[in-house]
C-alpha positions, 0 to 999 in steps of 0.5 A, a space after each residue: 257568896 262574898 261578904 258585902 264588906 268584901 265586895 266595898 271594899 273592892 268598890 273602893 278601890 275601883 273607885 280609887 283606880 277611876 279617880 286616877 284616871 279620871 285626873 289623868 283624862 283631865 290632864 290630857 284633856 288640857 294638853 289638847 287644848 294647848 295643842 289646839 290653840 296653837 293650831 286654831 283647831 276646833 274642840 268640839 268635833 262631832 265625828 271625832 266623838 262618835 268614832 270613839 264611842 262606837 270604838 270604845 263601847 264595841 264588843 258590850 253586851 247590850 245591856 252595858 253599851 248604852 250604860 258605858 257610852 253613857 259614862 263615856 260621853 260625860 266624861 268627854 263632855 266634861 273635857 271639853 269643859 275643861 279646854 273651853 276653860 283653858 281656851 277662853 282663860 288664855 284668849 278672853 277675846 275669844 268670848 263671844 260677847 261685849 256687854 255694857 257694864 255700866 248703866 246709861 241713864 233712862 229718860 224716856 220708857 215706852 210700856 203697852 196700855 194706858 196710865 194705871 195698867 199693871 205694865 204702867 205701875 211697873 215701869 214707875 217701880 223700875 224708872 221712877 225718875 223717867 217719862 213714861 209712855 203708852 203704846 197700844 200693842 207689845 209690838 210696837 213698844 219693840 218696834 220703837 225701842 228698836 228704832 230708838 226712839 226711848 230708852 227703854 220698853 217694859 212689857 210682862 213676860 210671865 205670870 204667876 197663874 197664866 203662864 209665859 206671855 208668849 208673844 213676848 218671846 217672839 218679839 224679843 228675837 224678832 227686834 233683837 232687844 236685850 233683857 236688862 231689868 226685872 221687876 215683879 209686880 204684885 197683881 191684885 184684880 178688881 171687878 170695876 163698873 160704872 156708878 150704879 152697877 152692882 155684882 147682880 147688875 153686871 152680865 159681861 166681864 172685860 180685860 187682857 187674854 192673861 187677865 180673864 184666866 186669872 180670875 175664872 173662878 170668880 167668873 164662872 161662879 156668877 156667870 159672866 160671859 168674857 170679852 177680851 180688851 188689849 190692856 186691863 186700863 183700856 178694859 176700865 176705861 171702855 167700861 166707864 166710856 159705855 157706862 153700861 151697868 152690865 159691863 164690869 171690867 177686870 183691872 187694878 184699883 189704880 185703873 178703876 180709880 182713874 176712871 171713875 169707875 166703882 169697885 165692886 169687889 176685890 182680890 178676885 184672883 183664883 190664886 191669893 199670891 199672883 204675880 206678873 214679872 216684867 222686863 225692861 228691853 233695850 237694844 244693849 246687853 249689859 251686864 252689870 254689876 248685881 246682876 244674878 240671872 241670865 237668860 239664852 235661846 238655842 236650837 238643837 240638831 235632830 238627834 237623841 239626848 242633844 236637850 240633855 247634853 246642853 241640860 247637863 252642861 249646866 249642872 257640870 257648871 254648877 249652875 241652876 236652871 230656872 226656867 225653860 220653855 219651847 216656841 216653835 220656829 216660824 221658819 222651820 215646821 217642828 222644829 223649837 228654839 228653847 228659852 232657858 233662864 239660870 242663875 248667874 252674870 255675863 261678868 262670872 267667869 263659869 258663865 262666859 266658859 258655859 256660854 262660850 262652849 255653847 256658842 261653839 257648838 250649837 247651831 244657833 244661841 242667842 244670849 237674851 239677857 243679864 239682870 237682877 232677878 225679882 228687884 224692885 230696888 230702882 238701879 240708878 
């Protein structure tokens, strides 16, 4: 048996062969990509691709040709990186957006509810010096940004405790809205009634469908039953227009306050830190200076490993993924468009390489965003 000295240092010096090699791959990688940009010809080529790893990994025993395709398709991977680099470097008009890069002013923003909701609170935060005005459903706050008739729409997209808000999403690609800001909006609920209800008197619980699961603790331990309203606010002012002592809202102290309505208990959240992420949607993609976070949607074909392949060329970027999620497309039965958020801004160079390799070869891509992740500083 061999001394495992012996056996590193042959490791070593493997590894310092596939260093060489590795170098030379990305040196002939990058000549290709001369050739193509003179030719217009495609980088990536599916059927090219699969004609060399059968051929590469042909005569393996099983147990190592899934191991060096394995090898072989990251290292392609990683050349075609390097000629979408080359490419879009010596052709930046290739790159297959044109985002604003300077703010526009905002004067009139659209949010859903009514004065004192979470979503109303959040758009003061973003747009102090604008007017503000409610809508009753998210959809119509797309709808009528869309058309143009404000600035701006501010609707959740996620909380902390519940979840992504889904209808959300959906909307953003039906109306084709552009994510510009974030704002993270602290959610505080209170169990509020009319003058004269107490914890004992209240038998219903109202507020949003994202409300009631953040408080059912509270809920279950005194027994209430739960009826859902379009907003947290239309939850307080229904209760103070029925002034019915068995009727409690589930809202802000804002919401409550505005109403007349009577605090009967504070902070009920199942979770201490409970947060709502907003966004401000527009029909212009912007990237702008600050900003540190972008967000895409793309389907993928019907094949093993397409996820990983797009999950791994984020890593090869150096880029880290924040999020991801799924949603059905309406259209196609089982078949997915995955939301994926990372760190990053359309104005970095790693960025519009990663996003122009994407656009190249997936199906469909759509680039949802670029904003300042979390900010609560009013960007003027």
């Amino acid at each position: 048996m061999r001394e495992l000295n012996d056996i590193r240092r042959d490791i070593n010096e493997a590894d310092e062969q596939l260093r060489s090699l590795f170098l030379r791959r990305m040196g002939l990688a990058l000549e290709v990509a001369e050739t193509k940009a003179e030719t217009g010809d495609k980088i990536f080529k599916p059927e090219r691709e699969a004609e060399i790893l059968s051929a590469r990994a042909a005569g393996l025993e099983s147990g190592l040709q899934l191991k060096y395709i394995s090898l072989l398709k990251a290292m392609i991977r990683k050349s075609r990186e390097c000629q979408y680099a080359a490419m879009l470097a010596r052709f930046p008009e290739r790159f297959p957006l044109s985002p604003e890069t300077a703010a526009r002013p905002v004067r009139t923003v659209f949010y859903q509810g009514v004065e004192g909701a979470y979503a109303h609170q959040a758009a003061r935060a973003l747009f102090p010096e604008a007017s503000h005005q409610s809508l009753p459903t998210w959809e119509e706050v797309f709808l009528r940004v869309h058309n143009g008739e404000a600035d701006m729409g501010v609707v959740p997209v996620e909380n902390s405790t519940a979840g992504t808000v889904d209808e959300v999403y959906d909307l953003l690609l039906k109306y084709d809205l552009s994510i510009n800001r974030s704002y993270i909006q602290p959610i505080v609920h209170c169990l509020a009634a009319a003058p004269g209800a107490s914890l004992d008197t209240v038998q219903c619980v109202c507020s949003h469908p994202h409300a009631l699961p953040q408080c059912n603790e509270f809920i279950h331990a005194r027994g209430y039953a739960k009826r859902f309203e379009p907003n947290t606010a239309i939850a307080a002012k229904r209760v103070a227009e029925a002034n019915d002592p068995a009727l409690a809202a589930i809202c802000s102290r804002e919401a409550a306050e505005r109403n007349g309505l009577r605090i009967l208990a504070e902070g009920i959240n199942d979770v201490g830190r409970n947060e709502t992420r907003f966004l401000a949607v527009s029909p212009r993609l912007t990237a702008l200076p600050g900003d540190d976070r972008v967000e895409i949607c793309f389907s993928l074909p019907n094949q093993a490993g397409s996820l990983n392949s797009v999950l791994s060329l984020l890593a090869d970027y150096g880029i880290d993924m924040t999020e991801i999620h799924s949603r059905p497309m309406k259209d196609s039965p089982w078949h997915y468009v995955f939301y994926v958020d990372f760190t990053g801004s359309l104005l970095d160079d790693g960025v519009r390489a990663l996003l122009y390799q994407l656009h190249e070869e997936l199906p469909y891509i759509k680039v949802l965003g670029s904003y300042r992740a979390g900010t609560t500083e009013v960007i003027p």
